[in-house]
N, C-alpha and C positions, 0 to 999 in steps of 0.2 A: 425834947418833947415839945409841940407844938400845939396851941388849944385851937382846935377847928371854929369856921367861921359858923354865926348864929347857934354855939354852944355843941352843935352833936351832927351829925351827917347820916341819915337813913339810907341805905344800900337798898332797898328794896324800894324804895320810893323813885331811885331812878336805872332805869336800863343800862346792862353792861354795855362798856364799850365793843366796838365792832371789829371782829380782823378785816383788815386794807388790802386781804390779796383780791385779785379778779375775779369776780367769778367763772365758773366754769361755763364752756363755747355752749347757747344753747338758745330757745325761743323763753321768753318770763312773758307774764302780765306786770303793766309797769305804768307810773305812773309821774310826768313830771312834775317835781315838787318843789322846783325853783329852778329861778332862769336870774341870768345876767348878762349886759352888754359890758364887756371888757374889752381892753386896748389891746392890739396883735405888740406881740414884745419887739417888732419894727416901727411901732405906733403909728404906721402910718394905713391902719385899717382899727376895725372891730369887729368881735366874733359876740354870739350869742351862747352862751356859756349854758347849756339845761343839764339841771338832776333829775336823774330819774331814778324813784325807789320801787325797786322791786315788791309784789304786793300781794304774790303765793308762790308756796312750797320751800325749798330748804335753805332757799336766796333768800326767803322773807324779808324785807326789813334792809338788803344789802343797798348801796348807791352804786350809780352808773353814771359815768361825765358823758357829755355828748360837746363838739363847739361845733359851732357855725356859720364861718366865717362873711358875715352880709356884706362888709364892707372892705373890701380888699381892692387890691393895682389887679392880680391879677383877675381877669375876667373868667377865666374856666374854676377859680376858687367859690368866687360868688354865683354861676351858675349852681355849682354840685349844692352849694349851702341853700340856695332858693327851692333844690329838687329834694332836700331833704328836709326843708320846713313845708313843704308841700305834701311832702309824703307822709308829716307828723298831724297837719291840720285836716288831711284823707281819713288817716287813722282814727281820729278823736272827733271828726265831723265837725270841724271850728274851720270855715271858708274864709272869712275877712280875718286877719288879724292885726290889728293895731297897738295891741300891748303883749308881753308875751304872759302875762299873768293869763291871759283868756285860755294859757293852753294848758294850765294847771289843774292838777286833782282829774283828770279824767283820764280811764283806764283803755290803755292800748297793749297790743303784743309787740313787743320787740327781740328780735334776733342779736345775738351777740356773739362776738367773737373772741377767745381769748389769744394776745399778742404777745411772740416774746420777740425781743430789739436786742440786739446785738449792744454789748454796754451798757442797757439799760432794762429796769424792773420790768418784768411782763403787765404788761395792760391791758384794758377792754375798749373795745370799738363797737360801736352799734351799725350794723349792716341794714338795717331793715326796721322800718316801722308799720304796724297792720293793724286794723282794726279788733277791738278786744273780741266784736261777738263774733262768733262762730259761722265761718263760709256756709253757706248754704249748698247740699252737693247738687251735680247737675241733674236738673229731672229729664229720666232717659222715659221715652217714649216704647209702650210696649208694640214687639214684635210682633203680625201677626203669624199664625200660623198655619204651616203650610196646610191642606184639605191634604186627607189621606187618600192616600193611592186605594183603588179597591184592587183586590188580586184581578189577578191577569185571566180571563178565561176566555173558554174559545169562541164565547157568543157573540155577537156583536151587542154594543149598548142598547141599541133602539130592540132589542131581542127582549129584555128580561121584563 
């Protein structure tokens, strides 16, 4: 028997833990709620590390990793990672960034993908980052229409 820290532990006081599988392939409202520059495990770049927590329906509450490789040898890696912090600061309408704090707490759609790897746990990938509000549809211009035919008779017009 072990006496718990500060005498007692209230269960209701703190939220259960979460299952760690992926969630399932689909579009959330999401919202990143922490970022990190971390070392590539060749150390010889850095990725931007963002969480993103999902923020309605049955995800609620689930996280999503996203990295972004800014600093890397290869230059097609830092391209894709520059077209998707571009596509993140589209989404959330944050044009300069300087810290990645500035792209926190603001609600965007993201697409997701779920991955299973060959040897390894199935994962999520984020495909696509969109703005949260809602596209606007295109405004279709109306058609005029055509004047009706009058019937056919045998008068001439200039007659009636």
């Amino acid at each position: 028997m072990a006496m718990l820290p500060n005498g007692a532990f209230n269960a209701n006081a703190v939220d259960p833990s979460q299952d760690f599988e992926p969630v399932p392939s689909g579009e959330y409202l999401a919202m990143i709620t922490d970022s990190l520059m971390k070392p590539t495990k060749n150390g010889a770049g850095e990725y931007l590390e963002v969480t993103l927590t999902i923020q309605d329906g049955p995800c609620k509450g689930r996280l999503v990793w996203d990295r972004l490789n800014l600093i890397n040898r290869s230059n097609q890696a830092v391209e894709i990672a520059q077209r998707t912090l571009s596509s993140i600061c589209h989404a959330i309408n944050v044009m300069n960034v300087t810290d990645s704090a500035q792209l926190h707490n603001k609600p965007m759609r993201i697409r997701v993908s779920y991955v299973e790897q060959n040897g390894y746990q199935p994962k999520n990938e984020v495909k696509a980052y969109k703005s949260a509000k809602p596209q606007a549809a295109p405004v279709s211009t109306p058609q005029q229409q055509a004047t009706p035919r009058q019937a056919a008779s045998s008068a001439p017009p200039w007659a009636s």
